[in-house]
VEXDRENFI-639127 format. One record per residue (C-alpha): residue number from 1; x, y, z. Coordinates in steps of 0.5 Angstrom, whole numbers, plus 500, padded with zeros to 3 digits. Layout:
BEGIN
LOMI torse   X   Y   Z
LOMI   NUM   X   Y   Z
...
***
This chain:
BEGIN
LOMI torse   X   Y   Z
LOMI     1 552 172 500
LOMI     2 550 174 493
LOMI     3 546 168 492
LOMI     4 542 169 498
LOMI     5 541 176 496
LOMI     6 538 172 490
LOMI     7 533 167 494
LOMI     8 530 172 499
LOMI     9 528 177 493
LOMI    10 526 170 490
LOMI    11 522 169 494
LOMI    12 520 176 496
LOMI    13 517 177 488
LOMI    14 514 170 489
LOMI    15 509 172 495
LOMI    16 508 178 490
LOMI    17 506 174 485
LOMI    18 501 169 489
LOMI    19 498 176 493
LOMI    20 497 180 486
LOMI    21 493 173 484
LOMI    22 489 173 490
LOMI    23 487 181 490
LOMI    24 485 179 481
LOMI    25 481 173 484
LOMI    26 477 178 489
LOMI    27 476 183 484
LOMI    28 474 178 478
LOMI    29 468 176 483
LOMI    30 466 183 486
LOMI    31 466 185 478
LOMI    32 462 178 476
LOMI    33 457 178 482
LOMI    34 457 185 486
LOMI    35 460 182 492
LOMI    36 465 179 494
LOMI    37 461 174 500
LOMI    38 458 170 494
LOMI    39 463 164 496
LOMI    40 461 160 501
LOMI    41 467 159 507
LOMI    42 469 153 504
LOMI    43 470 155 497
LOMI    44 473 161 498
LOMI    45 478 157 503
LOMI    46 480 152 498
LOMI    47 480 156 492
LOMI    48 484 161 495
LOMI    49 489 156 498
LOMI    50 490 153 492
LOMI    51 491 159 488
LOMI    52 497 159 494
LOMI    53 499 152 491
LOMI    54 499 154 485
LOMI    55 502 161 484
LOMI    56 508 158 488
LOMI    57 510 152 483
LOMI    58 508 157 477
LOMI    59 512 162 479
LOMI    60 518 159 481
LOMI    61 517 154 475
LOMI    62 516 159 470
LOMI    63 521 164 473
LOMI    64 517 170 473
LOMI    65 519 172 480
LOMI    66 527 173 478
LOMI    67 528 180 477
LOMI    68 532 180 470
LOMI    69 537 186 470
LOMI    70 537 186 462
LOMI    71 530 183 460
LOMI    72 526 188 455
LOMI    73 518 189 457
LOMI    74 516 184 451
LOMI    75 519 178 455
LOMI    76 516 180 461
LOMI    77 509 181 457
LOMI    78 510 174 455
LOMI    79 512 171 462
LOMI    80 505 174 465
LOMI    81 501 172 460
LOMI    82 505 164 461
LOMI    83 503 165 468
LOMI    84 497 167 467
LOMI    85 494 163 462
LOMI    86 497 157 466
LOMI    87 494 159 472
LOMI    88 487 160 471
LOMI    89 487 154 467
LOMI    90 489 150 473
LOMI    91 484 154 477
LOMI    92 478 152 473
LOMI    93 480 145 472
LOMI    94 480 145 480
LOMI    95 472 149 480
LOMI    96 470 142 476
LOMI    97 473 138 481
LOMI    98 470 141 487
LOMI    99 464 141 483
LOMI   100 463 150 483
LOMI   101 459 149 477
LOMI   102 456 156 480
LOMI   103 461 160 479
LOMI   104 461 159 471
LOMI   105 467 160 466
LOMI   106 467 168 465
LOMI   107 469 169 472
LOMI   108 475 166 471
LOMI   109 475 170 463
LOMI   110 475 176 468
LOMI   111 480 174 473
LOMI   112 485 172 467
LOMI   113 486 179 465
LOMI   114 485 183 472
LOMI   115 490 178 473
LOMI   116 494 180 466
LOMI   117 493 188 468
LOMI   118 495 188 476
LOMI   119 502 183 475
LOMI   120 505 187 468
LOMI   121 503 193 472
LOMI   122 506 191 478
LOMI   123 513 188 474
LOMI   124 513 194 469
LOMI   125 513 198 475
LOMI   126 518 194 479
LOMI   127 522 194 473
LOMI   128 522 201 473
LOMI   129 525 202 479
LOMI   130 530 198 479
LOMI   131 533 202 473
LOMI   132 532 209 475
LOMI   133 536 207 481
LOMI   134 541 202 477
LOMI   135 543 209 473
LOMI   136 543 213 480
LOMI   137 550 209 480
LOMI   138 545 204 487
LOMI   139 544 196 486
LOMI   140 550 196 481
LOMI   141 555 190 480
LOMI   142 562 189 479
LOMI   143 565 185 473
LOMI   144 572 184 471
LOMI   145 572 182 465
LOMI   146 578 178 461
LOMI   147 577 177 454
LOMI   148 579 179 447
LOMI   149 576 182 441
LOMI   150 569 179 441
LOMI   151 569 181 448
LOMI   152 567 189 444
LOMI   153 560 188 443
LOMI   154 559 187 449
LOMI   155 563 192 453
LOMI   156 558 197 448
LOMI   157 552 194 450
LOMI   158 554 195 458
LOMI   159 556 202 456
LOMI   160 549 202 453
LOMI   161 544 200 458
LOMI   162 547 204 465
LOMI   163 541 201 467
LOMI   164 543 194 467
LOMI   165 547 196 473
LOMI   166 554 193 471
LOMI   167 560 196 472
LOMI   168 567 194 469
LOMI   169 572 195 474
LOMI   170 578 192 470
LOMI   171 580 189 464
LOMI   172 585 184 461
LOMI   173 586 183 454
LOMI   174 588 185 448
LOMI   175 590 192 445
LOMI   176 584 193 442
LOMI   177 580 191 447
LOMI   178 585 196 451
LOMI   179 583 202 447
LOMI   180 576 201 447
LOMI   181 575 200 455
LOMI   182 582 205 457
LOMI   183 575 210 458
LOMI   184 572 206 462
LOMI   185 577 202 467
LOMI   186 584 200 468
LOMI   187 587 195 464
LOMI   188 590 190 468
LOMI   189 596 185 464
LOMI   190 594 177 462
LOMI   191 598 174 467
LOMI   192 595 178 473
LOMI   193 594 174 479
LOMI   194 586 173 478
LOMI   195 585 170 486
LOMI   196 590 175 489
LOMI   197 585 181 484
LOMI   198 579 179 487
LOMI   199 582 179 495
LOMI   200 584 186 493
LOMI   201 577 189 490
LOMI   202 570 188 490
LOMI   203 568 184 484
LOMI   204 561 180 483
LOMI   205 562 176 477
LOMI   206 567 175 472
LOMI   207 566 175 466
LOMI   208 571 171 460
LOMI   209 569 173 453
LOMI   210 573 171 449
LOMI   211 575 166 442
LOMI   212 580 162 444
LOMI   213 580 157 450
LOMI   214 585 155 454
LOMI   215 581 149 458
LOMI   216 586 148 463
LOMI   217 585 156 465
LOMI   218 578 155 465
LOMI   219 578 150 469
LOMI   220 582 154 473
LOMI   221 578 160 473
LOMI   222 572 157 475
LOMI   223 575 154 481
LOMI   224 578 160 484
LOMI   225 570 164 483
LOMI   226 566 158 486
LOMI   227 571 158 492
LOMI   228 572 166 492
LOMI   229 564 166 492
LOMI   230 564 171 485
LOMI   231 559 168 480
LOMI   232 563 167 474
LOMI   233 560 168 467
LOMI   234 563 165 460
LOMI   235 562 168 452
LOMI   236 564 164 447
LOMI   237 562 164 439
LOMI   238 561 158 439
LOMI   239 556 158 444
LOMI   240 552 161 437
LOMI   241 552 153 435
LOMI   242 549 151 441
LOMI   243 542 155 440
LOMI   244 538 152 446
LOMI   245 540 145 444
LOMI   246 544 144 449
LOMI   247 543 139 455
LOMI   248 547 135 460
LOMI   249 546 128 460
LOMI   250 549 123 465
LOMI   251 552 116 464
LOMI   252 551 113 470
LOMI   253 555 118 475
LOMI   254 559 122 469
LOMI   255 556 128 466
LOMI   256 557 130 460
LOMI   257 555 137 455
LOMI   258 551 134 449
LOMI   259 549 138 442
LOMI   260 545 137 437
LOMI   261 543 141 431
LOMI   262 536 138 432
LOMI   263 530 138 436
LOMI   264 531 136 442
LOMI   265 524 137 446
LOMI   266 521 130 447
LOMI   267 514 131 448
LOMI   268 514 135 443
LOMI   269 516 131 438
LOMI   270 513 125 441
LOMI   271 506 128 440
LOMI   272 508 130 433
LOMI   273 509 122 432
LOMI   274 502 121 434
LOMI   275 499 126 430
LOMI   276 502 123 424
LOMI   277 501 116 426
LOMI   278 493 118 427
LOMI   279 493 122 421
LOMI   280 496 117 417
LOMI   281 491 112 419
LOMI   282 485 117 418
LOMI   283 487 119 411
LOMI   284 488 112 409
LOMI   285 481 109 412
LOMI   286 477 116 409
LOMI   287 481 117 403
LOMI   288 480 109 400
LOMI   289 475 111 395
LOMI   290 480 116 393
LOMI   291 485 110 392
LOMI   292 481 106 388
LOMI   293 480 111 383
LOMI   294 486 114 382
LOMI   295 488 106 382
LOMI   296 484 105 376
LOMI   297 485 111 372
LOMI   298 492 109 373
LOMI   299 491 102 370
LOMI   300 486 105 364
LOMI   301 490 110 362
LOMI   302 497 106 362
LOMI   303 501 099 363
LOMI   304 504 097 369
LOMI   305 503 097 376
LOMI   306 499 102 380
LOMI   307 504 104 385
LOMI   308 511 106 384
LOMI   309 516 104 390
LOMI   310 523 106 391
LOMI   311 529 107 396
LOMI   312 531 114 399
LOMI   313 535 115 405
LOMI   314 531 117 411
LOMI   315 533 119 418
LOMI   316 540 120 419
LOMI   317 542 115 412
LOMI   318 537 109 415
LOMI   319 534 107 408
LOMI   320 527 105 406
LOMI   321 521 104 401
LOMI   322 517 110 399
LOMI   323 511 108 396
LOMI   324 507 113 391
LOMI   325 503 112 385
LOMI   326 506 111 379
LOMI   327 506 117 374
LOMI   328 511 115 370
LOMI   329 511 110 363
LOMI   330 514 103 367
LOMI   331 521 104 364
LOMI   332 522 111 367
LOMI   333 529 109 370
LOMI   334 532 107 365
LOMI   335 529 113 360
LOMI   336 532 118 366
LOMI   337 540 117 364
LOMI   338 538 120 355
LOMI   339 534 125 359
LOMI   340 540 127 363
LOMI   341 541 134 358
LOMI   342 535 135 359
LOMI   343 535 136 367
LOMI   344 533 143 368
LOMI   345 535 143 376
LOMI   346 542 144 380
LOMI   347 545 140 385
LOMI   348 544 132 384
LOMI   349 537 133 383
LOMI   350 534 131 376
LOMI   351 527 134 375
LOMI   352 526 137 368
LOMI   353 518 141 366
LOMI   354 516 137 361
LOMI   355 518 130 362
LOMI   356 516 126 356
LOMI   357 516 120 362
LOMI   358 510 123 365
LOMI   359 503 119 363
LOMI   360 497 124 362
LOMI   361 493 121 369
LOMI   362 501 122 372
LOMI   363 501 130 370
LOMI   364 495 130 374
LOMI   365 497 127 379
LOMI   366 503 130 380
LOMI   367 500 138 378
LOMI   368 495 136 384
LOMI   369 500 133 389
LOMI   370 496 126 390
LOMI   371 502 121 387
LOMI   372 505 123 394
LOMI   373 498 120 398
LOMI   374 501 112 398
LOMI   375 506 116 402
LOMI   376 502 116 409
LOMI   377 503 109 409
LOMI   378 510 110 410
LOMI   379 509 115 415
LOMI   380 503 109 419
LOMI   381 511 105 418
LOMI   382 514 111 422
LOMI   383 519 112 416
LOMI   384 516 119 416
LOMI   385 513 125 418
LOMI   386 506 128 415
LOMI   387 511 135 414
LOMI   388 519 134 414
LOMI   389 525 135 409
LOMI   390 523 131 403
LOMI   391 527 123 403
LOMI   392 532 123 398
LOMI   393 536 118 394
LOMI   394 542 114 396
LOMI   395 546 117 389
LOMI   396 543 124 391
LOMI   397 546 123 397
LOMI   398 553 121 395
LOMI   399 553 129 393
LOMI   400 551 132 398
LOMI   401 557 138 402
LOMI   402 558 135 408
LOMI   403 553 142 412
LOMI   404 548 139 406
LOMI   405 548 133 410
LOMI   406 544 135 416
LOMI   407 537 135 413
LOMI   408 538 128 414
LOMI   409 537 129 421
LOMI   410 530 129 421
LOMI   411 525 124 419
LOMI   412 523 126 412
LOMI   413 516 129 411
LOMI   414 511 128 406
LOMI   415 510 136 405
LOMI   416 516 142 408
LOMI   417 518 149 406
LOMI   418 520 147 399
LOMI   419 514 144 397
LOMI   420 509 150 399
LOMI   421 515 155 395
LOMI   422 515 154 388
LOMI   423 520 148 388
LOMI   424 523 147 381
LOMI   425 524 155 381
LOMI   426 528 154 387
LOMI   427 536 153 387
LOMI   428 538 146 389
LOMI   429 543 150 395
LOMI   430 536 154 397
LOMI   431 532 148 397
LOMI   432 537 145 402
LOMI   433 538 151 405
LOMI   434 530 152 407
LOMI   435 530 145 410
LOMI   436 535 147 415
LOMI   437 531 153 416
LOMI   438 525 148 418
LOMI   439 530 144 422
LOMI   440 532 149 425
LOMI   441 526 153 428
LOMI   442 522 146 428
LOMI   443 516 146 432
LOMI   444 509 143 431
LOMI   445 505 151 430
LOMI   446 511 150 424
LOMI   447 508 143 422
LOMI   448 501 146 422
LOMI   449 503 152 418
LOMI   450 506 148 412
LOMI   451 500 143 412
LOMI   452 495 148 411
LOMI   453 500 151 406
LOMI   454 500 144 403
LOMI   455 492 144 402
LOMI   456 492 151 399
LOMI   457 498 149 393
LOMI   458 494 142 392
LOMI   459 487 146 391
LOMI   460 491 151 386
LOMI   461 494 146 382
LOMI   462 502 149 384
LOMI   463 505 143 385
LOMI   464 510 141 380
***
């Protein structure tokens, strides 16, 4: 019944939704052209029809037509933004199909913030009447909540927000939560009977917010809910790892929960690889006279070979060649283990200010960043990215803490958050640490902002 209940207002905000468009669309063409019959009858039937097509797949594929109980404005703002911008897009790309050259691009600048104005006015307004009715004590929902003591931030958020429309009719769980709910509902004991309590009062949904566990009673919990009819909604720490990393994947007919601490969005990380794949390629064809100079100057200023190449470890331990051009004297590993004393940075890593190994075309080199231009080589390979966390060697690795481990589950990068921050000035741990960070709220806006960054600390001269 609930979920029927559901669909029908679904459905109700989805017509909303394809009408407020179609009053935008009239408006934006009386506001453009002082009339609303400058269409012929064709046009306007294959354009309104198509904001028809088009504001039902957006809104039900967006999700702007659920009417949220606990969603703040800034998210509803969001969403009619979304719904919007990718409608109006879709509608001018469907005028230059049809070949409506003459109702020009700023009809449809006008639509766009009509439309923005009427649907946020409209879904504020709904919002606001459905809360002033939830705190008048109408359109609320049951909860029998089972939990413990994490279950208590909740319990407060509900007392909170009456206009969330929730009550608690009953409670298990422990004695804390007990005291912190003896106002509010009856506590029940932990081994009540869940199915016969659910024939007895009227509960919506049953909410399990607890630490621990017992798969058996979650399975049996579940079970009861989805043939009572309850909705059944679960809380637990844990979730707090999965942070929207969480799919289920089928092998064959078995369903399985899969987690993981990296990105997962494959579009997005497909259109990264071909950036930097056409990006390496641009720099390595363009950059080449500067190649050759620094090639030269390298070779006039000390002996040995131009580029300096060395195994680092790189997405989840696969090992690899790094190439960079050679800033340092040719014995420069075997100078490393005297210098050992010396190393001015915590961790595995060694790194000191003024390396007697460094040559005078290689402090340059290394001041302004350019030593890392071979680099796109290896991302023209795949082995890299343009921005990641930096590749580093198998021996540092061998001492890395096991959370320290999870910066290799990403390609590693040319440049990151590291690089644009100071580097030697930072703690190895901090490092470590800012490199999850990217990892962790990766997405190609990220990327373009520290590659921006990175062209800044190259014109200033901030490298190491």
């Amino acid at each position: 019944m609930l979920k029927e209940k559901t669909k029908a207002i679904n459905a109700l905000m989805t017509m909303v939704d394809i009408l407020l468009a179609i009053i935008s669309f009239n408006i934006a063409l009386y506001l453009e052209f002082g009339r609303f019959s400058v269409l012929h009858h064709k046009d306007s039937v294959i354009l309104q029809l198509l904001i028809v097509i088009f504001w039902t797949l957006l809104s039900n594929g967006m999700g702007t037509n659920i009417m949220y109980r606990s969603r703040p404005y800034s998210i509803v703002l969001f969403n009619c933004l979304g719904l919007t911008f990718a409608g109006t897009l879709l509608l001018i790309l469907s005028a230059w199909a049809f070949n409506l050259f003459y109702l020009g691009i700023h009809l449809f600048f006008i639509f766009g913030l009509v439309h923005l104005f009427f649907t946020f006015s409209a879904k504020t307004f709904t919002y606001q009447l459905l809360k002033s009715a939830r705190k008048k004590g109408l359109n609320y929902l049951n909860i029998l909540l089972i939990g413990d003591n994490t279950s208590i931030p909740f319990v407060r958020q509900i007392l909170k927000h009456p206009e969330w429309g929730y009550r608690i009719t009953a409670v298990i769980g422990t004695d804390k939560l007990e005291s912190e709910c003896s106002s509010v509902a009856p506590f029940l004991p932990e081994d009540t009977d869940i199915e016969q309590l659910l024939r007895q009062k009227a509960i919506d949904e049953v909410v399990i917010c607890k630490e621990n566990l017992v798969p058996k009673q979650l399975e049996s919990l579940v079970q009861i809910c989805s043939e009572v009819g309850v909705v059944f909604r679960l809380y637990s720490p844990f979730f707090n790892m999965l942070a929207n990393r969480t799919q289920l994947h089928f092998f064959g007919t078995t369903p399985f929960l899969t987690i993981s601490s990296t990105p997962m969005n494959y579009l997005a990380l497909k259109t990264k690889d071909f950036f930097d794949r056409l990006f390496s390629a641009s720099v390595l064809i363009l950059l080449s006279p500067v190649f050759l100079a620094i090639g030269l100057a390298i070779k006039l200023d000390s002996k040995g070979p131009v580029f300096f190449k060395q195994k680092r470890v790189g997405l989840r331990g696969r090992k690899f060649l790094v190439y960079k051009f050679r800033t340092m004297v040719v014995n420069a590993e075997e100078l490393r283990e005297k210098l050992l004393e010396h190393n001015e940075m915590d961790g595995p890593v060694f790194k000191i200010a003024d390396d007697p190994r460094i040559t005078k075309v290689g402090k340059f080199l290394r001041k302004t960043s350019l030593d890392e231009l071979p680099q796109f080589f290896n991302v023209l390979l795949g082995e890299m990215s343009v921005v990641g966390p930096r590749p580093p060697l198998p021996d540092e690795v061998k001492e890395y803490e096991r959370w320290q481990l999870r910066r290799l589950s990403m390609k590693p990068g040319i440049t990151c958050i590291w690089q644009v921050s100071g580097r030697n000035n930072i703690p190895f741990d901090e490092w470590m640490k800012m490199d999850l960070e990217y990892i962790d709220n990766w997405s190609i806006k990220l990327d373009f902002v520290l590659f921006l960054k990175t062209i800044r600390t190259m014109v200033r001269g901030d490298g190491r």
